[in-house]
N, CA and C atoms as a LAMMPS dump frame, in Angstrom:
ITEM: TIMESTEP
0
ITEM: NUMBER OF ATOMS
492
ITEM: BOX BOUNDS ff ff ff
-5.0000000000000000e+02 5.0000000000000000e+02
-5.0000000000000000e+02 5.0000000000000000e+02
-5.0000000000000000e+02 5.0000000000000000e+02
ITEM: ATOMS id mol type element x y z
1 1 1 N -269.719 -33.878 -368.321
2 1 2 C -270.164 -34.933 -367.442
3 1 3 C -269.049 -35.949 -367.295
4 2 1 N -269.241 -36.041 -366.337
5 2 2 C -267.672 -37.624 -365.823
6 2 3 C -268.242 -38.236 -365.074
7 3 1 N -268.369 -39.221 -366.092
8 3 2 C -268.966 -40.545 -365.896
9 3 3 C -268.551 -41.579 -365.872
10 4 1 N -268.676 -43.223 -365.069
11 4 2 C -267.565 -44.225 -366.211
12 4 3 C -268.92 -45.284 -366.549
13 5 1 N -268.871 -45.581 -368.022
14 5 2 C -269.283 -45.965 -368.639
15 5 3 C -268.9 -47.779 -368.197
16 6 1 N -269.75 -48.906 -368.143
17 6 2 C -269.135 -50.256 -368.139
18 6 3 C -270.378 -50.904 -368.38
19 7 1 N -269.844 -52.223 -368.605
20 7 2 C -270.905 -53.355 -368.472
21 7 3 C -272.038 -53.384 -367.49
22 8 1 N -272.941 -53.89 -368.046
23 8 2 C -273.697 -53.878 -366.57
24 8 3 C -273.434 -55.465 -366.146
25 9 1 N -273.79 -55.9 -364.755
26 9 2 C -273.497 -57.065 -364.353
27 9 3 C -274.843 -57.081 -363.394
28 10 1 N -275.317 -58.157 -363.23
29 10 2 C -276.5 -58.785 -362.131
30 10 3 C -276.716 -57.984 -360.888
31 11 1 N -275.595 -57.774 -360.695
32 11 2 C -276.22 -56.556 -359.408
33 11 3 C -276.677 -55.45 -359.625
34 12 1 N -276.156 -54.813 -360.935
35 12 2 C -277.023 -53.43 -361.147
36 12 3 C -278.811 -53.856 -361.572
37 13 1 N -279.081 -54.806 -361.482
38 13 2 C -280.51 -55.401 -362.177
39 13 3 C -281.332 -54.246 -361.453
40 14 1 N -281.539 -54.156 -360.284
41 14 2 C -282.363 -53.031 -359.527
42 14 3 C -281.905 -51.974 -359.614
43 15 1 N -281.372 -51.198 -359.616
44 15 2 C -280.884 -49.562 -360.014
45 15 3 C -281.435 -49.846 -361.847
46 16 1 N -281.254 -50.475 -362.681
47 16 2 C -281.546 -50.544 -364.187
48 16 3 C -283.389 -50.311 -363.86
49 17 1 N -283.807 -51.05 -363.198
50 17 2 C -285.279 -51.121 -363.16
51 17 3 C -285.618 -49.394 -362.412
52 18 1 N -285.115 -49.303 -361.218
53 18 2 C -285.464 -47.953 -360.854
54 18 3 C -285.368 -46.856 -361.842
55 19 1 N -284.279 -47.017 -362.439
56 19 2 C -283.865 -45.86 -363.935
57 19 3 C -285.176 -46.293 -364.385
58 20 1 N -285.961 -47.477 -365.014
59 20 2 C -286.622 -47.819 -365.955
60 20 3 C -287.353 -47.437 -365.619
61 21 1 N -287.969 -47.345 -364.605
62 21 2 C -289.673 -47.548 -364.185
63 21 3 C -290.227 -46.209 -364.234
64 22 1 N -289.739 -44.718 -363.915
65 22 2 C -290.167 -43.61 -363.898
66 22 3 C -291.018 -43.587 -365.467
67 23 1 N -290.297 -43.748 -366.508
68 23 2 C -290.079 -43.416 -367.858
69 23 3 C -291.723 -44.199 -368.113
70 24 1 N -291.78 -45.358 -367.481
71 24 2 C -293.229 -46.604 -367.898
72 24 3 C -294.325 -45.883 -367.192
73 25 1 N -294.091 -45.034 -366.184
74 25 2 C -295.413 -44.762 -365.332
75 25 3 C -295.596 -43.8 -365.617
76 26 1 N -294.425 -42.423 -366.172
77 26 2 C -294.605 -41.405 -366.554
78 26 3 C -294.271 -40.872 -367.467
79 27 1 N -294.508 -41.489 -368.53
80 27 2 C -293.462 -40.908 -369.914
81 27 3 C -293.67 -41.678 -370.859
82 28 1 N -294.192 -40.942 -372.01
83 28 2 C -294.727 -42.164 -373.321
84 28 3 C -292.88 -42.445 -373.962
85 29 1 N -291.693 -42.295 -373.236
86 29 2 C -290.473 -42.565 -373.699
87 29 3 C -290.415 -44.087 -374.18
88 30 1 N -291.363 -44.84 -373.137
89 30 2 C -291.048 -46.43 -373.625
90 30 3 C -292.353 -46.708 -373.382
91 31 1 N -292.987 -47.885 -374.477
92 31 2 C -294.415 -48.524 -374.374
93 31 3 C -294.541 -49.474 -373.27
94 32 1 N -294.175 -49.617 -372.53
95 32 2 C -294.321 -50.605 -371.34
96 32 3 C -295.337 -49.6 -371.073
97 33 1 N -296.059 -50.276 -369.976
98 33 2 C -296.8 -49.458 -368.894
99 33 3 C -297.497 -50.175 -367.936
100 34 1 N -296.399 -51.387 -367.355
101 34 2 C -296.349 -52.048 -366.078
102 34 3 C -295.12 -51.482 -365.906
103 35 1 N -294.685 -51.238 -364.462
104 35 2 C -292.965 -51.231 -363.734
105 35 3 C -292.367 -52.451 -364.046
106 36 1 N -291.485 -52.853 -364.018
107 36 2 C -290.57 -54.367 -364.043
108 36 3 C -289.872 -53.836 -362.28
109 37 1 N -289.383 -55.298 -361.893
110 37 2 C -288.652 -55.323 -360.655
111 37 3 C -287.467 -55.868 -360.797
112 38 1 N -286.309 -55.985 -360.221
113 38 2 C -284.988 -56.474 -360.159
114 38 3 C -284.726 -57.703 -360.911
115 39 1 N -285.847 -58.761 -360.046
116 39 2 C -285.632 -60.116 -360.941
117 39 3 C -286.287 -60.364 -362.498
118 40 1 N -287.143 -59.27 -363.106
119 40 2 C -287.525 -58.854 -364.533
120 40 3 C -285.989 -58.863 -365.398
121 41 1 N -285.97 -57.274 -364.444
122 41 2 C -284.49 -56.945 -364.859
123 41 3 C -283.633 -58.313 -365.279
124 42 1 N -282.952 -59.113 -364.433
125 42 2 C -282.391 -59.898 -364.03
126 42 3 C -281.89 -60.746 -365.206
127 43 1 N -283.513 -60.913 -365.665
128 43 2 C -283.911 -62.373 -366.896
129 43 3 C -283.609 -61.772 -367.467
130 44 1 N -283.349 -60.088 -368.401
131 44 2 C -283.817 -59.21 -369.462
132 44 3 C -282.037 -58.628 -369.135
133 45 1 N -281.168 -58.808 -368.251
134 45 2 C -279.995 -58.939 -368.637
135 45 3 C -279.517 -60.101 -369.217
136 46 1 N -280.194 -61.843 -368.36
137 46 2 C -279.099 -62.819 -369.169
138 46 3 C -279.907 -62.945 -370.351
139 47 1 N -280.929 -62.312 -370.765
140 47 2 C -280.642 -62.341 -372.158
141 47 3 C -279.811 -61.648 -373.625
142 48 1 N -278.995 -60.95 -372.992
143 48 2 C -277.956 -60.044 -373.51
144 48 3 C -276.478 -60.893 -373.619
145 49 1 N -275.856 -60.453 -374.676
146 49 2 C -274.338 -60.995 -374.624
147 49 3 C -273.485 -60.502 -375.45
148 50 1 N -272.602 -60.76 -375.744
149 50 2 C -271.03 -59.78 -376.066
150 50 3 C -271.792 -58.801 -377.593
151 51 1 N -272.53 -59.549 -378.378
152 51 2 C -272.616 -58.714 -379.062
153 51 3 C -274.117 -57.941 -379.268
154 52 1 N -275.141 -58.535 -377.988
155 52 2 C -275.7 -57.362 -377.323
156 52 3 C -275.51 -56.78 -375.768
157 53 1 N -274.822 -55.967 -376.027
158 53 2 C -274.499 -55.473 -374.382
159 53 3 C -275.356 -54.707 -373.645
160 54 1 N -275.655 -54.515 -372.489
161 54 2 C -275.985 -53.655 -371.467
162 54 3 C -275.026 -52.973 -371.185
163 55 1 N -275.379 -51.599 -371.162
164 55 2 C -274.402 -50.56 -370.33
165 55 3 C -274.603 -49.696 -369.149
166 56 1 N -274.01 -49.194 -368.501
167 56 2 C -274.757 -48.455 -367.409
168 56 3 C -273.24 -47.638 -367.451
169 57 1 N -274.472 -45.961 -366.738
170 57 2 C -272.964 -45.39 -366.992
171 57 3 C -273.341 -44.999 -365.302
172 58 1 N -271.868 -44.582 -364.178
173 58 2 C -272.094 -44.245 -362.995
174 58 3 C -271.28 -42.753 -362.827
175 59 1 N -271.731 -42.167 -361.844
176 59 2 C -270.949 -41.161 -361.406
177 59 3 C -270.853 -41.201 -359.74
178 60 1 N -270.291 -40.72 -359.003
179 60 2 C -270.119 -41.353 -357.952
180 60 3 C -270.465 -42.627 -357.017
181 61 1 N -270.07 -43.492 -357.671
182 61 2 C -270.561 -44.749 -357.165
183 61 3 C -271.931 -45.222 -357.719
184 62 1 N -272.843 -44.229 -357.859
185 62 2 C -273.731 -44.06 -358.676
186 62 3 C -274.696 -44.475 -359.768
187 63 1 N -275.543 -45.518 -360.183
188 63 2 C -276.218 -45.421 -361.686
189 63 3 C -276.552 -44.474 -361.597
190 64 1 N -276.56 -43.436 -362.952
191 64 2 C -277.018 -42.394 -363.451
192 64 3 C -277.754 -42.638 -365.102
193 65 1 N -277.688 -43.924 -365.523
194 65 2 C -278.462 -44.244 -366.898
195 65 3 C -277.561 -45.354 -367.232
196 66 1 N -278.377 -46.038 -368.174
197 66 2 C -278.167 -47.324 -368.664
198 66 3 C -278.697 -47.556 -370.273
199 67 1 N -278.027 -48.185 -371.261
200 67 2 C -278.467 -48.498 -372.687
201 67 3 C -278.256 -49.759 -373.133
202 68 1 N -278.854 -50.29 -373.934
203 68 2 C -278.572 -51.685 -374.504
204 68 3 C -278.721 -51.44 -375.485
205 69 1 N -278.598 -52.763 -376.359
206 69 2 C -277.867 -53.293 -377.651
207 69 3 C -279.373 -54.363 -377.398
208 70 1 N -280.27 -54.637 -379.112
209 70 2 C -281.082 -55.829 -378.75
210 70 3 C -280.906 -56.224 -380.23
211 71 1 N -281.86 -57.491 -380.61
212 71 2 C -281.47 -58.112 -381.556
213 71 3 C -282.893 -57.337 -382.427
214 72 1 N -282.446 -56.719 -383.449
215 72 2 C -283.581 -55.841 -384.516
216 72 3 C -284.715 -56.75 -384.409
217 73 1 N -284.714 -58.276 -384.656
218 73 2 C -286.03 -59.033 -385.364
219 73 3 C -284.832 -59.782 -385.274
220 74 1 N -285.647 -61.389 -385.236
221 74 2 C -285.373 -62.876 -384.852
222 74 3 C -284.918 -63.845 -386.485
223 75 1 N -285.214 -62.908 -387.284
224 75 2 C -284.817 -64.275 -388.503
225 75 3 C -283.584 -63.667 -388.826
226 76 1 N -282.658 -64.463 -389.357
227 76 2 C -281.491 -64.548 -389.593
228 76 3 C -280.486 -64.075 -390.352
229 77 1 N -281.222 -63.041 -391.342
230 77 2 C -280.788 -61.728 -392.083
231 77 3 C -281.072 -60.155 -391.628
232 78 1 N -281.187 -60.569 -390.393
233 78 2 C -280.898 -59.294 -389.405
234 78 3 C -280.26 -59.357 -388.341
235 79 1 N -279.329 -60.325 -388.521
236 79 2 C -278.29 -60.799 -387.828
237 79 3 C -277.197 -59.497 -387.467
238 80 1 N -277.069 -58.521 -388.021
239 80 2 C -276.259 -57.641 -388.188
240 80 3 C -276.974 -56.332 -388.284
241 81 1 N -278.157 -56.255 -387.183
242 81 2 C -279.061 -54.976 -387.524
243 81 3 C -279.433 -55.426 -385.794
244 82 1 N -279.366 -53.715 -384.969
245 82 2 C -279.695 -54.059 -383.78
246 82 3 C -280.55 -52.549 -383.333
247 83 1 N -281.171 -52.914 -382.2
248 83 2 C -281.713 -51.416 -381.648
249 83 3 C -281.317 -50.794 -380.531
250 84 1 N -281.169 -49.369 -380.746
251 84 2 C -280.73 -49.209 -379.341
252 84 3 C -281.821 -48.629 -378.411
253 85 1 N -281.161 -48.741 -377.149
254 85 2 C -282.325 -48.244 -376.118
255 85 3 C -281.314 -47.49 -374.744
256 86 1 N -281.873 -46.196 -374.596
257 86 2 C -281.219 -45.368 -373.571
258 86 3 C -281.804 -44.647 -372.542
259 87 1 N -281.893 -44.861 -371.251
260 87 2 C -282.47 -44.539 -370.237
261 87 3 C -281.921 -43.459 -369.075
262 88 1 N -281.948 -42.672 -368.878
263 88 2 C -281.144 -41.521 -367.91
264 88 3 C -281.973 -41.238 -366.554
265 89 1 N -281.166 -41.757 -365.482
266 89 2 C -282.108 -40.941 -364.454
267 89 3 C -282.742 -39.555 -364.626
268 90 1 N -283.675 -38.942 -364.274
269 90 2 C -284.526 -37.99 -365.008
270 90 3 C -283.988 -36.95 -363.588
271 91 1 N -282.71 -37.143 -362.863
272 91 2 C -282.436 -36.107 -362.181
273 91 3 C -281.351 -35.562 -362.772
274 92 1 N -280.794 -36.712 -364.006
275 92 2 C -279.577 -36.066 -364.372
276 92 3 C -279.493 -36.235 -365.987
277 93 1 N -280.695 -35.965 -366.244
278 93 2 C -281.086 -35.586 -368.051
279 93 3 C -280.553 -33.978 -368.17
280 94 1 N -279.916 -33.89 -369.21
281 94 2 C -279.46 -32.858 -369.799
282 94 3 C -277.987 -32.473 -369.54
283 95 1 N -277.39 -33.866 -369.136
284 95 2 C -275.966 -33.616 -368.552
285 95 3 C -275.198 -33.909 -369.268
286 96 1 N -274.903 -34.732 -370.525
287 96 2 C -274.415 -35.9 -371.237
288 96 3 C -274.7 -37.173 -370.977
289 97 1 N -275.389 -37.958 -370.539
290 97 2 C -275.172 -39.28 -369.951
291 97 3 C -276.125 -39.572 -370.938
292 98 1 N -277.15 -39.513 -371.861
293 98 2 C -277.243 -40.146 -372.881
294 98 3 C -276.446 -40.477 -374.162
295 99 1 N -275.721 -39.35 -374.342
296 99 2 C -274.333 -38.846 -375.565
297 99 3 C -273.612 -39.793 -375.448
298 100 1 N -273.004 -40.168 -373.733
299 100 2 C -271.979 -41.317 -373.574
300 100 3 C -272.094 -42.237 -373.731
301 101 1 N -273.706 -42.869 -373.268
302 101 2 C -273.634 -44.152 -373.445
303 101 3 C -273.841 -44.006 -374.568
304 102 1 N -274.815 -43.386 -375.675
305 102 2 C -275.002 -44.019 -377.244
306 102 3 C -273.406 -44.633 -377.876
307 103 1 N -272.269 -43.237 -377.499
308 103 2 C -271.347 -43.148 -378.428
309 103 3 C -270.73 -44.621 -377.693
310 104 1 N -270.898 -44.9 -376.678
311 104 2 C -270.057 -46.269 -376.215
312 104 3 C -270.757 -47.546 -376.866
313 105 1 N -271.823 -47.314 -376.831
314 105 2 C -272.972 -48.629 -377.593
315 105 3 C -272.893 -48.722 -379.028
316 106 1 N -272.476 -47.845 -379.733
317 106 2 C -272.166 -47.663 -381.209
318 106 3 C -270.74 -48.056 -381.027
319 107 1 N -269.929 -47.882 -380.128
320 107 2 C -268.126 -48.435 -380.555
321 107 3 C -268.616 -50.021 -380.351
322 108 1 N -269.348 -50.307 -379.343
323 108 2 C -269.477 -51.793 -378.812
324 108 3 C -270.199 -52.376 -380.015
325 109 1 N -270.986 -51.675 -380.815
326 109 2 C -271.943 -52.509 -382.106
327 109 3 C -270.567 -52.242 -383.13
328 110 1 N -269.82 -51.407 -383.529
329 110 2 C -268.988 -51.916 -384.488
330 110 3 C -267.753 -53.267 -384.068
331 111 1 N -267.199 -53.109 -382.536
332 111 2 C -266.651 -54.348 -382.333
333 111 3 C -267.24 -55.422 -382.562
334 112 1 N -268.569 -55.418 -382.338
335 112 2 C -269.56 -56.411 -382.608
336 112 3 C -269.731 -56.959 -384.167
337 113 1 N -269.619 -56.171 -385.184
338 113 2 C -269.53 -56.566 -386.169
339 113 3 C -271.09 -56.514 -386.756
340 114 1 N -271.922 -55.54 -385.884
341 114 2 C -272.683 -55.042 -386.54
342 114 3 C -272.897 -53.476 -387.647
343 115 1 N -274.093 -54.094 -388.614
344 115 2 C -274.027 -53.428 -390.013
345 115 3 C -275.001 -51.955 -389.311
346 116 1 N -276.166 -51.968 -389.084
347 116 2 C -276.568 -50.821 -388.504
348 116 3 C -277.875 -51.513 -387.384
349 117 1 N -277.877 -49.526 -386.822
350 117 2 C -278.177 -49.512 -385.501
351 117 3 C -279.33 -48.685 -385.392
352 118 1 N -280.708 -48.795 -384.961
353 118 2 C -281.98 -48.197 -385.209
354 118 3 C -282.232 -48.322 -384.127
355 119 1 N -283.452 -47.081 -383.837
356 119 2 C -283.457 -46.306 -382.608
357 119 3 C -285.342 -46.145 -382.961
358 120 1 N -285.985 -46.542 -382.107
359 120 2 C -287.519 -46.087 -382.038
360 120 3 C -287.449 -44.908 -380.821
361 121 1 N -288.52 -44.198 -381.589
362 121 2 C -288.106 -42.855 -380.257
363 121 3 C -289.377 -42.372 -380.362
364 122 1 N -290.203 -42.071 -379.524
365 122 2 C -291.876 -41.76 -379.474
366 122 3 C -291.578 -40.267 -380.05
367 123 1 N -292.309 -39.375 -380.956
368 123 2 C -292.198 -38.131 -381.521
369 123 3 C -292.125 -37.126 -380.855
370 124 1 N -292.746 -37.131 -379.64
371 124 2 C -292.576 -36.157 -379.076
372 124 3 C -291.293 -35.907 -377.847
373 125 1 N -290.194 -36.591 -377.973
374 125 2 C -289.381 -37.128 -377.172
375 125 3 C -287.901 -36.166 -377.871
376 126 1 N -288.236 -35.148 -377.815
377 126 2 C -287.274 -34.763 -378.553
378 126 3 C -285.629 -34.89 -377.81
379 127 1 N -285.517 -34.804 -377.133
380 127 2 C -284.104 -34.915 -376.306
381 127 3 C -283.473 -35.675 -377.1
382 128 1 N -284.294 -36.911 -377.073
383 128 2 C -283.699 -38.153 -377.616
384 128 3 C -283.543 -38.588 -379.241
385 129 1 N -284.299 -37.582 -379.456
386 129 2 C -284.438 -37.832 -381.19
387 129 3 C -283.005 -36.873 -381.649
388 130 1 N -282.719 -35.496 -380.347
389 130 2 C -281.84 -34.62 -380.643
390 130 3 C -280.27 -35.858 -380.572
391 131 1 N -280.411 -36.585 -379.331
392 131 2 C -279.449 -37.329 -379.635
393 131 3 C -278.62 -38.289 -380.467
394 132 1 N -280.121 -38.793 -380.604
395 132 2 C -279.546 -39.491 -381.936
396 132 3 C -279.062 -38.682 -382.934
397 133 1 N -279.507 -37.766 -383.894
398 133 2 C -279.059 -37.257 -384.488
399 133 3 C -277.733 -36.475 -384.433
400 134 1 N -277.181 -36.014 -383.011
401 134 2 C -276.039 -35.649 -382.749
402 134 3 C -275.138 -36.602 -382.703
403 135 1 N -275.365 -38.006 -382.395
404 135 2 C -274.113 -39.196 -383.16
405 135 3 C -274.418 -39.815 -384.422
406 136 1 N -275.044 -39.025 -384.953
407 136 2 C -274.608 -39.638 -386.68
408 136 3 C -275.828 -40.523 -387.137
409 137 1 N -276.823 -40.126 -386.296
410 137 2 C -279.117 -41.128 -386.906
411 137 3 C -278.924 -40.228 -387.566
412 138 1 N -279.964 -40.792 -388.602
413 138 2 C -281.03 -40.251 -389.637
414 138 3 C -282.302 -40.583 -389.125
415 139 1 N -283.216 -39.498 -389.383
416 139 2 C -284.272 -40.212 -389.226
417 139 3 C -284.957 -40.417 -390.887
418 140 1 N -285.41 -41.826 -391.024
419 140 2 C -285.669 -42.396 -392.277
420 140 3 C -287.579 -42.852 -391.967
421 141 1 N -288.136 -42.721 -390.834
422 141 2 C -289.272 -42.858 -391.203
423 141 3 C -289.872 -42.375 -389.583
424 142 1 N -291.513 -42.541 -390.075
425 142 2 C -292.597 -41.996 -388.954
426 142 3 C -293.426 -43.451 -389.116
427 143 1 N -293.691 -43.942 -387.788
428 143 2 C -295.058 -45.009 -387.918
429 143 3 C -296.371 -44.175 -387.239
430 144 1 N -297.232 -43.689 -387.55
431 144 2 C -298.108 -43.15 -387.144
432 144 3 C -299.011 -43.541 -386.187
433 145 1 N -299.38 -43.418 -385.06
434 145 2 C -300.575 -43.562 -384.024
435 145 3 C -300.265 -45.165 -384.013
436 146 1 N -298.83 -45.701 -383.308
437 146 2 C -299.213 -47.058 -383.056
438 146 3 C -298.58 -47.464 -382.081
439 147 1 N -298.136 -46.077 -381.071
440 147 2 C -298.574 -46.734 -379.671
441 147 3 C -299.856 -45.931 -378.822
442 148 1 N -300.538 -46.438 -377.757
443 148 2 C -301.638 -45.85 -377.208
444 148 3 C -301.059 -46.594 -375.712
445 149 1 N -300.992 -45.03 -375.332
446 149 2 C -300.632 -44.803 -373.974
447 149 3 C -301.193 -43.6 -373.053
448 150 1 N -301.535 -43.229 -371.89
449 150 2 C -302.059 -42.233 -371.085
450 150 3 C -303.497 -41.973 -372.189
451 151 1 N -304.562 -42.673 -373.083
452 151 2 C -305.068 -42.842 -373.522
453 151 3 C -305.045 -41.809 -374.695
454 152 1 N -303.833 -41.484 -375.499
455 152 2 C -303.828 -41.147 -376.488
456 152 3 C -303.101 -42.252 -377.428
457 153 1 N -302.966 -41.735 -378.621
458 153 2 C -302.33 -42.401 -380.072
459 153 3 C -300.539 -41.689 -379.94
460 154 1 N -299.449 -42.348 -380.004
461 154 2 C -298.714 -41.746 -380.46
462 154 3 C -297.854 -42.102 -381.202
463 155 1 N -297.217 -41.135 -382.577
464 155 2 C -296.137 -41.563 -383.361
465 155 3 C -294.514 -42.014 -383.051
466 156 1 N -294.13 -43.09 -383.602
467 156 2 C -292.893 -43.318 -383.445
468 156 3 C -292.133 -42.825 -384.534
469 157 1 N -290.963 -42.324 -384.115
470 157 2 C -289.209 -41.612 -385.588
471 157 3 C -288.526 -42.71 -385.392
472 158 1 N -288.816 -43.538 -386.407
473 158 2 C -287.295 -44.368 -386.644
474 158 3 C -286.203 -43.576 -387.176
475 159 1 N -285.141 -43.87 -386.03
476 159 2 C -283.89 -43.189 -386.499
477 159 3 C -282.694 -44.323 -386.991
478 160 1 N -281.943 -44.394 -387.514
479 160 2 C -281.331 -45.353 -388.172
480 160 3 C -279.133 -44.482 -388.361
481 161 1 N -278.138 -45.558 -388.003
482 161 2 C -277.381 -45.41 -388.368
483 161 3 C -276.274 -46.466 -389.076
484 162 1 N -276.138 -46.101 -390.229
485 162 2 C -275.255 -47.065 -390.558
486 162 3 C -273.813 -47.16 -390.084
487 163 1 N -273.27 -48.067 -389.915
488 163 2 C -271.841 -48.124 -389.051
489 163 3 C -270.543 -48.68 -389.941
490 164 1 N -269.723 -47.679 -390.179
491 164 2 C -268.507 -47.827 -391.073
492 164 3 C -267.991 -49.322 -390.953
């Protein structure tokens, strides 16, 4: 896959939401289950900064998927513990474009000067659980039946990596 990987900036806010929204209406991938719109987006980029980034990766001019960097939990000894989150247009899943952005979001969390990097991934989501584990997750735990979506129960794999 040839892709280029960059920052995201305010104008991609709507292509980030279009990537997003399939996944909320059709896919226990993320617990939302309202759509967000551009100016959602918008707020939910400036709350990001150097050492949580947004990424988006493009191929011809293109968004083709997008990942961020968020802050683990708000008190102050997890200052150095973040989560990631990775989204692929679902026309171009199975290409690399999740592989790239993780491995770019993991170089951007060690410039960052973060300690490690945890990944919630609904259980049955295997693509993504495969990914993580192909850059260097563990998975270190299961939370059982605690999201409820399309009116079932489902388990989350915390996957976890520590960063040299």
């Amino acid at each position: 896959m040839k892709a280029l990987v960059r920052d995201a900036t305010p104008a991609d806010a709507a292509a980030i939401a279009d990537i997003y929204n399939p996944y909320v209406t059709g896919s226990s991938a993320t617990f939302d289950t309202r759509p967000v719109d551009a100016e959602e987006r918008l707020e939910w980029l400036a709350g990001h900064d150097v050492r949580h980034p947004v990424l988006v990766a493009e191929s011809d001019g293109m968004m083709i998927g997008w990942g961020s960097l968020t802050r683990w939990a708000s008190r102050p000894a997890w200052h150095r513990t973040v989560e990631v989150s990775i989204y692929v247009d679902p026309s171009r899943r199975r290409e690399g474009v999740g592989t790239a952005l993780m491995e770019a979001l993991l170089d951007r969390a060690c410039e960052a000067g973060h300690h490690t990097v945890i990944g919630q991934i609904v259980a049955d989501n295997e693509s993504s659980i495969a990914v993580a584990e192909r850059t260097g997750f563990e998975r270190v735990g299961v939370l059982r039946e605690v999201g409820d979506k399309f009116g079932r129960y489902l388990d989350l794999v915390l996957v976890q990596r520590i960063l040299p």
